[in-house]
N, C-alpha and C positions, 0 to 999 in steps of 0.2 A: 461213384458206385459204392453202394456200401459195404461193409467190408465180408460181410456173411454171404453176399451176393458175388463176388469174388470166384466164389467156388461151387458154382451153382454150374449142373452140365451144359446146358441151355448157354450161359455166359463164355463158360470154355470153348462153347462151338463157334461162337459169333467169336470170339476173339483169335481164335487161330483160322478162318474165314472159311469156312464147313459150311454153315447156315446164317441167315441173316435176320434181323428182328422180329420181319414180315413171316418166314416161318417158322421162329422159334414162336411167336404169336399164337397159329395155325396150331400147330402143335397141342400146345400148354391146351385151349381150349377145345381139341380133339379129346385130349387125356382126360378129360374130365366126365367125357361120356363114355369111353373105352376103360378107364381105368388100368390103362397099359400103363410101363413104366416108359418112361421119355426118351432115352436111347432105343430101347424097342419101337416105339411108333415112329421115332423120326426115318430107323431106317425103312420101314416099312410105306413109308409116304413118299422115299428116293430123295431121302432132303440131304441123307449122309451113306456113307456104309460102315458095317458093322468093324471096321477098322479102326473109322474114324471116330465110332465111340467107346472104342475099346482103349485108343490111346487118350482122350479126354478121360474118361476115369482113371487110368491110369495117372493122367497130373494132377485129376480131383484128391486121387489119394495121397499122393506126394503134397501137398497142400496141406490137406488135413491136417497132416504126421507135422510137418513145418510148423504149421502153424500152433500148435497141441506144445511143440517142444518150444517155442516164442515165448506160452503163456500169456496171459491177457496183458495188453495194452493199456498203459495208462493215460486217465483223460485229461484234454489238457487246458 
């Protein structure tokens, strides 16, 4: 996984086991004709509840911050 992918809400949902690829999938290509934001839609389709994307951003953000105070990685 790459490393910007990491922190993506869709990736935090399938990894704490919320949602699954098939409708993080469903989703992504909903949102493209809704132009909903993606914790909005998903809970809206019953794939999650508004809990469980409220705690995914929350570690989105912690992430972030982590990762910002790391500074970039060197290649190797």
């Amino acid at each position: 996984m790459e490393r910007e992918d990491f922190n993506r809400l869709g990736q935090l949902l399938i990894r704490s086991g919320h949602i699954n690829n098939e409708q993080l999938a469903m989703a992504l290509e909903q949102q493209k004709t809704t132009n909903q934001k993606l914790g909005e839609l998903m809970v809206v389709l019953g794939y999650v509840s508004q809990d469980a994307v409220n705690q995914a951003l929350e570690t989105q953000s912690r992430i972030s911050f982590t990762m910002a105070d790391a500074g970039p990685r060197p290649h190797s």
